[in-house]
N, C-alpha and C positions, 0 to 999 in steps of 0.2 A: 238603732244606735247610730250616734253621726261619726261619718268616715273623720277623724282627726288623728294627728297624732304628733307628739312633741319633737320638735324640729331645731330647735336650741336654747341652752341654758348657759347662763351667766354665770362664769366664775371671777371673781374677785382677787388679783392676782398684784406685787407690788413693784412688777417690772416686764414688760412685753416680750423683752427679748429672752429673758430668760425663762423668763414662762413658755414663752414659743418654740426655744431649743429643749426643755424639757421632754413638753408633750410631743415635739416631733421628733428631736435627737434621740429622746431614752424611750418612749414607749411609741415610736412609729406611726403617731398622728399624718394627717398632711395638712396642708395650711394651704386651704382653699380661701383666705382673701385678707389681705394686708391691709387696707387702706387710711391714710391719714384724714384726721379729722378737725384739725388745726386745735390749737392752743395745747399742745401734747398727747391730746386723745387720739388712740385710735379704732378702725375698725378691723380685731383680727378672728377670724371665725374658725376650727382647727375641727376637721373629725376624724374618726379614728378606722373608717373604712368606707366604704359606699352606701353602708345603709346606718340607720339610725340618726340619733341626735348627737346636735355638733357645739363646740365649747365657744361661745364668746367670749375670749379675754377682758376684760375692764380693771383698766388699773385705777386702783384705790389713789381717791383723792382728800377725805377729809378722815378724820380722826376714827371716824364710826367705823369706817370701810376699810381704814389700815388693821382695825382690833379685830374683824370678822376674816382674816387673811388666814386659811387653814383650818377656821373653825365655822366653815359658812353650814353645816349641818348638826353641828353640837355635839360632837364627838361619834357622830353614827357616820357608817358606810354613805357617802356621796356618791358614787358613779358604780357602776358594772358593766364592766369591760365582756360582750360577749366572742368568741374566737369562733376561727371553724378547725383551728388544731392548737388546743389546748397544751400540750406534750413541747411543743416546739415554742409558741410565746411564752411558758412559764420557764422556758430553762433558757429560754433569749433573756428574761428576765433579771436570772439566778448567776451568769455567766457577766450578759456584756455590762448589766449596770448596777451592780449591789453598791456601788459607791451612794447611787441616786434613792434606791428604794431599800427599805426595809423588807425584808420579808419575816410575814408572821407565820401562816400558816396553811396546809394545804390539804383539806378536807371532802370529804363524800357527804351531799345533800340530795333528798329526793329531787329536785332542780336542777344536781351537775355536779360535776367538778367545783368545785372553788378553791380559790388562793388568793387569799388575802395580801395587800400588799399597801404600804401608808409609805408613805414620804418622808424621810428622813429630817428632813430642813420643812419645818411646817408655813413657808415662806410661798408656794405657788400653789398649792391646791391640798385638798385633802385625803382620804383614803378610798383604796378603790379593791373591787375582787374582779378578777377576771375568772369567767365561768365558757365550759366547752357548751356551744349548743346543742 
């Protein structure tokens, strides 16, 4: 089997900074790299801890790419948010940002913990579960 393995995915988003205070204000991303790229693009890459794959912002610039904004998986789960204390980010969740996130629901799978959680303003990204490993 070849050693690979996915290191970043593009999300479609219709504003950088709010995108950016999102995923790092409300769900505790860091924002390992900012860079401008002239004509108003930029390069912002955010991940959500030291391992896994990490979110390229790309802001929508034509027509196609503004209507794909929240819907870039088709109504399915987009991301899974893994923890190593589940207990503690599901009630950081439930406490400091219910303004920002929905909460659906929080269920027992042979896989884990899950708690489902979608974004209220379907304007920077789509739904996500965060699961204990």
């Amino acid at each position: 089997m070849a050693n690979r393995s996915l290191f970043q995915v593009t999300l479609v988003v219709d504003d950088y900074d709010r995108a950016k205070a999102y995923y790092c204000g409300v769900l505790g991303f860091d924002c390992v790299e900012d860079k401008p790229q002239g004509e108003g693009k930029r390069w912002v890459v955010l991940k959500p801890g030291k391992d896994g794959a990490a979110l390229v912002l790309a802001k929508a610039s034509t027509d196609m790419q503004k209507s794909a904004i929240g819907k870039q998986t088709g109504g399915r789960v987009g991301f899974f948010l893994s923890t190593d204390d589940f207990a503690r980010d599901h009630q950081s969740f439930l406490e400091c940002h219910m303004g920002s996130l929905l909460y659906l629901k929080m269920h027992m799978e042979t896989r884990g913990t899950l708690s489902s959680l979608q974004r209220v303003a379907h304007d920077i990204g789509t739904t996500g579960k965060l699961r204990k490993r």
